[in-house]
C-alpha positions in Angstrom: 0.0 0.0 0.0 1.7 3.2 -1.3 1.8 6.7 0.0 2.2 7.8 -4.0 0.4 6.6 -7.2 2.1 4.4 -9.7 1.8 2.0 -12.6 0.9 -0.9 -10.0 -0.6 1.0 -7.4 -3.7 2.9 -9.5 -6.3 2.6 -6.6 -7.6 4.5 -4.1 -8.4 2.2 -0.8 -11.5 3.3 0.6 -10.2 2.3 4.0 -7.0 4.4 4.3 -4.3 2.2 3.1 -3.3 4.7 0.0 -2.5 3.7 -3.1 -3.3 -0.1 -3.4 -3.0 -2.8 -6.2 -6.1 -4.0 -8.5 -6.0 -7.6 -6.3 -5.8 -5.4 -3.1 -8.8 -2.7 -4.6 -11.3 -6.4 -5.7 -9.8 -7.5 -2.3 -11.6 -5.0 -0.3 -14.4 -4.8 -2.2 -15.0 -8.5 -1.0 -14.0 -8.3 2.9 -16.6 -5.7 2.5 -19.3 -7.7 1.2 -18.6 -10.1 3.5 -18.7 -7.2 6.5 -22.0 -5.9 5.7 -23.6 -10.0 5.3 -22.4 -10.4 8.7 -24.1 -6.9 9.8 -20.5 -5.7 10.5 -18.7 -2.6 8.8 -15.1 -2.7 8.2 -13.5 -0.2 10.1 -10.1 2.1 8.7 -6.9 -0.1 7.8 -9.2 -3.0 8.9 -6.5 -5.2 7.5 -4.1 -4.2 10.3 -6.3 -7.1 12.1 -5.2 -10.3 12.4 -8.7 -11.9 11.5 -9.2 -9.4 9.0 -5.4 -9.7 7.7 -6.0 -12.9 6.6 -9.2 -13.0 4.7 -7.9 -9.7 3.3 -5.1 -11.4 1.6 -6.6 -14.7 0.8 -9.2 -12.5 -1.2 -6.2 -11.0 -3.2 -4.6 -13.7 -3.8 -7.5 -15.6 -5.4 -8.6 -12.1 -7.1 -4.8 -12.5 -8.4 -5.7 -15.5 -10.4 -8.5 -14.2 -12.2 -6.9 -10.4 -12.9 -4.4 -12.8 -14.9 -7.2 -13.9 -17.4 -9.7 -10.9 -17.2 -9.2 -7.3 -17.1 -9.7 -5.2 -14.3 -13.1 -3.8 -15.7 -14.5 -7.2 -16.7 -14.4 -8.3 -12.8 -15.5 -5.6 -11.3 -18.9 -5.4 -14.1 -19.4 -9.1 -13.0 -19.6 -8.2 -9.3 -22.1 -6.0 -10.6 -24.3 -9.5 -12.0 -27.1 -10.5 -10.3 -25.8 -13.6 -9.5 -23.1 -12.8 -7.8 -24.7 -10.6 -5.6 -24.7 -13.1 -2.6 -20.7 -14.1 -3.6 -18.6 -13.1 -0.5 -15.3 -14.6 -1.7 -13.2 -14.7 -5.1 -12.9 -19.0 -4.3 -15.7 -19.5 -5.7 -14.6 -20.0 -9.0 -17.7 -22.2 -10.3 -19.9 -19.1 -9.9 -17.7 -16.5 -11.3 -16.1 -18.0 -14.5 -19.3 -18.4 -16.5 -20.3 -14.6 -15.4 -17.1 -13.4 -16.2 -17.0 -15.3 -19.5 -19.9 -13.9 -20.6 -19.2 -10.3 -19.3 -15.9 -10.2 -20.8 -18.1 -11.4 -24.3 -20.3 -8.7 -24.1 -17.6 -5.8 -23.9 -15.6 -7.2 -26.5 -18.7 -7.1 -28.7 -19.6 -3.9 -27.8 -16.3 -1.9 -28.7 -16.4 -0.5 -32.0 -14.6 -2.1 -34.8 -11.7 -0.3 -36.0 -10.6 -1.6 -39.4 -7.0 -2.3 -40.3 -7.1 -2.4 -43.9 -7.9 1.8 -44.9 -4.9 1.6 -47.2 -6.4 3.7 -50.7 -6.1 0.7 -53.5 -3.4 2.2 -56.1 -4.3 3.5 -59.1 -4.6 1.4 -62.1 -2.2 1.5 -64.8 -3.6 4.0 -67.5 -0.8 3.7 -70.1 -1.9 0.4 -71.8 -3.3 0.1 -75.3 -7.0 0.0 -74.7 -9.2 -3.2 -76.0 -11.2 -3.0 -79.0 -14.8 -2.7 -79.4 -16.7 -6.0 -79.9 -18.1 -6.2 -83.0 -21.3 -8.6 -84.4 -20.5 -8.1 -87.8 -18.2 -11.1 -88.3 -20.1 -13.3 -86.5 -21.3 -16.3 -88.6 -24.6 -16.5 -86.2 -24.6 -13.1 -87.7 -23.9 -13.6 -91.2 -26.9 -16.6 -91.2 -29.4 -14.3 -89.8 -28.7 -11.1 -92.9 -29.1 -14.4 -95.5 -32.0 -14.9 -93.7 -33.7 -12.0 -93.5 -32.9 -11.3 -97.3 -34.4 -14.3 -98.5 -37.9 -13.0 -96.9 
């Protein structure tokens, strides 16, 4: 937990430890979920208790495993899910993949597509000898069809 803001450390704790990491920040986030089930409120630097040390860092350790596949934004809209509502610890990983699978779907699929390919095609080469006009009169279908229409 910094004093000053850094690459690592982007959060601010809600609990006065500083500057904190993004398993520390979805670490919180959970002891205080589980506070307020219990009808308890986590006081300031609640961690610096033992029984509170412990689930504190458990929780960011197993957040840890999950920040490795998902972004930061993914997990924390999934906490937001319905489902997960009544989730009071990051262990339970048979509740969270499929919500975080299908979270992480639905932002992918709604950033806008940005193509690649915007090169401008070059120009096609103007100096060639152009193609002559197709012409009936030669045809033999052709020639038939005048004898034909003579004869009448």
């Amino acid at each position: 937990m910094a004093k000053n803001r850094s690459e690592k450390a982007c959060f601010q704790s809600k609990f006065g430890g500083g500057w904190i990491t993004a398993p520390q920040f979805l670490a919180e986030i959970m002891c205080e979920r589980f506070a307020q089930s219990q009808g308890d409120h986590l006081s300031e630097r609640f961690w610096d208790d033992s029984y509170w040390l412990k689930k504190f860092t458990q929780q960011a350790t197993q957040a840890s495993v999950f920040l490795k596949e998902y972004d930061i934004d993914v997990i924390l809209k999934a906490l937001a899910h319905p489902d997960l509502k009544r989730v009071y610890s990051f262990g339970l990983k048979s509740a969270f993949e499929p919500i975080l699978k299908r979270t992480k779907w639905k932002m992918e699929q709604a950033k806008p597509v940005v193509k690649q390919d915007t090169e401008i095609p070059e120009p096609v080469n103007t100096n060639e000898k152009p193609r002559q006009p197709f012409s009936r009169k030669g045809n033999m279908l052709n020639k038939l069809r005048e004898l034909e229409d003579s004869d009448g």
